[in-house]
N, C-alpha and C positions, 0 to 999 in steps of 0.2 A: 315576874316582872322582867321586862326584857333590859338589857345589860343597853347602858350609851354608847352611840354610833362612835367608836375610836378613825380617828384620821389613817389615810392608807399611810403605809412605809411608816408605822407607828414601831415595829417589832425590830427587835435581833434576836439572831441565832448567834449563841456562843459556842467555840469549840475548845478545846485542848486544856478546858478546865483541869487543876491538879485534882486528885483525889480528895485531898484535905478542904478543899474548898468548893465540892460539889453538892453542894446542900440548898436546902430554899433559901434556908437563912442566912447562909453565906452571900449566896448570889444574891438576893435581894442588899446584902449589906454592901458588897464592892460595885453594885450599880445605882444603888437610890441615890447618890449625887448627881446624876445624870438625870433626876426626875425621879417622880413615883410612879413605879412597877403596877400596872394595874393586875396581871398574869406573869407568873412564871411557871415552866413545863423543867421536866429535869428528861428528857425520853432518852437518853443514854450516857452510860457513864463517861465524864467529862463533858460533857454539851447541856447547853442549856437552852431554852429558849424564852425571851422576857419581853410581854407587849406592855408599852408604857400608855399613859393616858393623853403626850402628848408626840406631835410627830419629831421636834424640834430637841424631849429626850429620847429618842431612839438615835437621832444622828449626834448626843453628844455619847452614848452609851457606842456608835458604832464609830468615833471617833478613838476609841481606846482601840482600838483593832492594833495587834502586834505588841500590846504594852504586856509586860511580862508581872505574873500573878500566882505570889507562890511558886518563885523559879522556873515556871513555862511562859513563852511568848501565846496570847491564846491571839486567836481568830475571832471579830465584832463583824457581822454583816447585816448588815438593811434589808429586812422580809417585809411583804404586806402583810406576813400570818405567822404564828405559832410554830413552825416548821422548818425543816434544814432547807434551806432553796436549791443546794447542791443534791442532796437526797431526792427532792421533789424532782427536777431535772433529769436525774439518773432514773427514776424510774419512770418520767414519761418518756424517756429514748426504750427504757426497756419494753414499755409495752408496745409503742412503734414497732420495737423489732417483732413481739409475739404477734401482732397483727397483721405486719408483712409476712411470715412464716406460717401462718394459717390462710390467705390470701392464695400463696404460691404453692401450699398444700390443696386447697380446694380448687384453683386448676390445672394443677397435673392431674387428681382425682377426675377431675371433665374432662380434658383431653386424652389421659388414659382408658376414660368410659367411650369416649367418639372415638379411638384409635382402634379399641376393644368388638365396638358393634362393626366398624368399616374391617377388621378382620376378619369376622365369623363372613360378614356378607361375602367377601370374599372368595373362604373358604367353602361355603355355599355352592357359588360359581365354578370354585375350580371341580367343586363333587360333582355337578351337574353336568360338567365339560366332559370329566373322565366317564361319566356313566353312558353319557351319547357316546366318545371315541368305543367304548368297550363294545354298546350294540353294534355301531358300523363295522367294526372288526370280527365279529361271530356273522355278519351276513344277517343282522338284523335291522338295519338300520333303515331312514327314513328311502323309499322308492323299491326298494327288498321285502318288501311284504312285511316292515319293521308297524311297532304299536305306536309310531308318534305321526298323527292324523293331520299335524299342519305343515311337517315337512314337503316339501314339492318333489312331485314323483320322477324317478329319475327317466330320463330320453331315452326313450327307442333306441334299438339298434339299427342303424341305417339299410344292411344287409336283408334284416327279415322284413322290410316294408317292399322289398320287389316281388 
């Protein structure tokens, strides 16, 4: 059977519960004047989190915010959900950050690969430079009776054409 549509900003998140008073029954007992609890979460010690059935007790339940309970002042805040909203918060900036840092890792991985292949071609070019300068300098080269057949054949000596 599915559960009744509760109103949003129905929840608080409690925090800086004493020890002594971290329990269902506890919580449920210092907040049901505030309304009936329809949920309460205990997800870490001292914090609670308590969705009421209506919106109207969660703002008299986040109305005690600051009122001291068992010698700590605790924290009462306004959630639409179950959930620390500072918690929820901190960890969507943290996945932000892992997304940006994977982001910025997969393009320097791509501009390291484009920087990667534009050097081999390069390197390529320069083997191909020095391997022509090395024929032209043994007297092999292109017009010298060298093996590269599109070079242009070097000019006559002016002397031996009379």
């Amino acid at each position: 059977p599915a559960s009744p549509r509760l109103p949003p900003q129905s929840c608080v998140f409690v925090r800086n519960l004493p020890a002594e008073q971290w329990s269902l029954e506890a919580v449920r007992r210092i907040f049901e004047a505030c309304g009936p609890p329809a949920a309460i979460r205990l997800p870490k010690k001292g914090k609670a989190a308590i969705r009421f059935k209506t919106a109207a007790a969660a703002a008299a339940a986040a109305a005690r915010d600051g009122e001291e309970i068992g010698g700590r002042k605790v924290r009462v805040l306004l959630t639409s959900a179950l959930a620390d909203p500072e918690a929820e918060a901190e960890e969507a900036r943290a996945n932000a950050a892992e997304e940006e840092k994977a982001a910025a890792v997969a393009l320097a991985l791509a501009e390291g690969s484009n920087s990667a292949s534009s050097s081999a071609a390069a390197s390529e070019d320069e083997s191909e430079d020095e391997s022509q300068h090395a024929q032209h300098a043994a007297g092999g080269g292109a017009g010298a009776g060298g093996s590269d057949p599109a070079a242009p054949a070097a000019a006559p000596d002016p002397s031996s054409l009379q």
